[in-house]
C-alpha positions in Angstrom: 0.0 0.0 0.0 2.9 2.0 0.6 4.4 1.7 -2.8 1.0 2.8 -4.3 0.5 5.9 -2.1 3.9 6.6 -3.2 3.5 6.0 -6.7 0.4 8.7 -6.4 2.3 11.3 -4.9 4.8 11.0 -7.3 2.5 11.1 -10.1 0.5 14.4 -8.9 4.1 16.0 -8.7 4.4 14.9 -12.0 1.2 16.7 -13.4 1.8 19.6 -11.4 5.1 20.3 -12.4 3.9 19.6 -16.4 0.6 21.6 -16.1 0.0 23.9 -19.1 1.2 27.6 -18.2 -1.3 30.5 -18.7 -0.1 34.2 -19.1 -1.4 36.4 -16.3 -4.3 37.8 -17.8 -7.8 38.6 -16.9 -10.7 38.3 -19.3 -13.9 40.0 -20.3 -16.2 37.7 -22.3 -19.8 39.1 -23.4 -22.8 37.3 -25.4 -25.8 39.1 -26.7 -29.4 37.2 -25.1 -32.7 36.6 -26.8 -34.7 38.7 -24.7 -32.2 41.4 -25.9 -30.0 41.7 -22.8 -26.4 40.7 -22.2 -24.6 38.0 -20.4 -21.1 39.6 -19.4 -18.3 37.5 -17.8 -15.2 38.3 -16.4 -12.2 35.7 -15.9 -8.7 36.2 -13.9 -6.0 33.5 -15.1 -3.6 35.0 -12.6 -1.9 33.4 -9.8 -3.4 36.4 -7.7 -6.4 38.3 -7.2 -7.5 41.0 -9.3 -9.7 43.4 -10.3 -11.3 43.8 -13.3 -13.5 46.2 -15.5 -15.5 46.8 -17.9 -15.6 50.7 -19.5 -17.6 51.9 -22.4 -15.0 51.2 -25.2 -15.4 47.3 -23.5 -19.4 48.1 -23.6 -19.8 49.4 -27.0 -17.3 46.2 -28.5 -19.8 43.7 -26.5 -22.7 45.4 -28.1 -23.7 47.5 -25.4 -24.7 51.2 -26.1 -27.1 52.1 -23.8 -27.6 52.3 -19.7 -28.1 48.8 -18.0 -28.8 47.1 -14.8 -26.4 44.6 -13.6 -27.7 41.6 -11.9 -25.1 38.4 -10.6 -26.5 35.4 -12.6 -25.1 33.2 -10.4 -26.1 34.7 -7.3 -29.4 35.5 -8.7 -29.5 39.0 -7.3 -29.2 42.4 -8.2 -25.5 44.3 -7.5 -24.9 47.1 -6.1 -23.6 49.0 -9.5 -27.2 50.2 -10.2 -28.1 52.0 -13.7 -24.7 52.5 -15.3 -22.9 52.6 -18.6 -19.8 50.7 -17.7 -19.5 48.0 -15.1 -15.9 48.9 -12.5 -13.9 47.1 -9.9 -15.4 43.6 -9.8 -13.0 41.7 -7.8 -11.9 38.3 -8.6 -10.0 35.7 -6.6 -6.9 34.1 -8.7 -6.5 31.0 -10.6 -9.7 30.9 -12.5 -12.1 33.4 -10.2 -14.7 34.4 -12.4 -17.9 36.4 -12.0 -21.0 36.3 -14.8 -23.5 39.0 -14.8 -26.9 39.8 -16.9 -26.8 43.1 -17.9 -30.4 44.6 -19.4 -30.8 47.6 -20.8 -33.4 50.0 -19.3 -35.5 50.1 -22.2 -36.1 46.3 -22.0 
C-alpha cells in the first residue's frame, strides 16, 4: 500500500510540475441574449487576485450602447452598481475566479 501511495504522490508531482502555463491575464467575455440583454463575464487567469472592468469602449465592442442594470447570474441578485454605462472594480479571486452578470438595458 505504501508503494502505491507513493506512486500517487509522485504522479501528482508529475502533473503539477507539467501543467499547461497560462499568461497572467484577466478576461472580459460578453454574449448578446434573446430577450435582448447581455450576459457579461469576467475571468482572472492570474496566480493572484484581481480586479477587473468593464468601461464603455469594453461596452460598445460587447454590443452595449445604452444604460443597464447589472444583476449576478449566479447569485441571482441584483448588484450594487445600479443604472450604469460601464461596469468597475469587480473583484476576482486568482487561478480561474470568475464572475458572470446579466446586464439589461433600461429600455427592455
Amino acid at each position: 500500500m505504501l508503494v502505491f501511495a507513493a506512486c500517487c504522490t509522485g504522479y501528482v508531482c508529475w502533473i503539477w510540475y507539467h501543467r499547461p502555463r497560462l499568461d497572467a491575464c484577466q478576461q472580459v467575455w460578453a454574449r448578446p441574449l434573446e430577450d435582448g440583454s447581455h450576459a457579461l463575464c469576467f475571468v482572472n487567469f492570474a496566480p493572484h487576485a484581481a480586479v477587473v472592468g468593464c468601461d464603455s469602449a469594453c461596452m460598445a465592442r460587447a454590443g452595449i450602447r445604452s444604460p443597464v442594470t447589472v444583476r449576478d447570474a449566479v447569485r441571482q441578485r441584483a448588484t450594487d452598481f445600479g443604472q450604469v454605462r460601464q461596469v468597475d472594480a469587480v473583484h476576482l479571486p486568482a487561478d480561474g475566479g470568475s464572475e458572470l452578470y446579466r446586464l439589461t438595458p433600461l429600455s427592455v
